[in-house]
C-alpha positions in Angstrom: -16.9 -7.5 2.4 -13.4 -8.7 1.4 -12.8 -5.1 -0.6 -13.6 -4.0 3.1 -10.7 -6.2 4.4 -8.2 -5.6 1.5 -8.5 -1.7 1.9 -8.1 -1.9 5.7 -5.0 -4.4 5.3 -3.3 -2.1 3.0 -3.6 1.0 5.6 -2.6 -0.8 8.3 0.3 -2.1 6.0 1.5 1.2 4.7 1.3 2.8 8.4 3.5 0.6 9.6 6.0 1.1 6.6 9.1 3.1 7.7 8.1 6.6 6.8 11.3 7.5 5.4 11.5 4.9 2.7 9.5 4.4 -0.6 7.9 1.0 -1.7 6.0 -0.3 -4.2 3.5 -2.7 -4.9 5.4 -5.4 -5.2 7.8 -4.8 -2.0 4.4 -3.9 0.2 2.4 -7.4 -0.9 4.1 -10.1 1.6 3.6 -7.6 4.1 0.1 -7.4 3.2 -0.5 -11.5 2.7 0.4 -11.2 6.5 -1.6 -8.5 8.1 -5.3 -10.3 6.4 -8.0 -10.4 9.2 -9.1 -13.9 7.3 -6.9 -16.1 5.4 -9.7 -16.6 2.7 -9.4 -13.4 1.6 -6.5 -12.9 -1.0 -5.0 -10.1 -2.4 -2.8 -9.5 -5.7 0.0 -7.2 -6.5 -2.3 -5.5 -8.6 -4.9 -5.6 -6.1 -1.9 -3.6 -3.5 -1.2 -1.5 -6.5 -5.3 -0.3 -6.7 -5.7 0.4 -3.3 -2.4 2.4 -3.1 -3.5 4.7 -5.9 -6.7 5.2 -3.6 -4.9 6.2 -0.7 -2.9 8.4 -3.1 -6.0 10.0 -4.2 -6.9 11.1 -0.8 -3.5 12.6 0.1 -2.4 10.3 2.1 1.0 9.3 0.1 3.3 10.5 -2.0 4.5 9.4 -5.5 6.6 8.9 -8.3 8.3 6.3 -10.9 11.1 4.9 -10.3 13.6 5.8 -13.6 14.8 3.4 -15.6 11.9 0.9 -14.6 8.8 2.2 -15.0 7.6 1.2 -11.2 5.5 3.6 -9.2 6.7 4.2 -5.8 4.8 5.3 -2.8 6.2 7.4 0.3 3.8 8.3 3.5 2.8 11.8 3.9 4.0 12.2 7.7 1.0 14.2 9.0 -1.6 12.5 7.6 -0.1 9.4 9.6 -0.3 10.7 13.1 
């Protein structure tokens, strides 16, 4: 059940992102912390960082890594957001 939660609190996370501006993991976890149904559940950077990938996978965001750092950034596709 918490997957359940942690995948639903990530969408709801990214779609309220700014769609013009890319994130990663790290800047989308104390959003995420926040938007938990239940306050027992936790997630991780790494956790945020899994579940993005997922949502990348089904073509629901852009990507790419940030040069110089080696960070993965993520940017909303716009009409799968509507």
């Amino acid at each position: 059940m918490g997957k359940a939660y942690r995948y639903a609190t990530v969408r709801r996370t990214v779609a309220k992102w700014n769609i013009s501006k890319w994130f990663s993991a790290n800047e989308l976890h104390a959003q995420a912390i926040h938007e938990l149904p239940q306050r027992i559940c936790s997630i991780t950077v790494y956790g945020v960082g899994n579940l993005l990938r997922r949502l990348e996978a089904r073509g629901l965001l852009y990507s790419r890594i940030r040069t110089g750092t080696g960070v993965k950034e993520y940017r909303r596709v716009e009409s799968e957001w509507e």
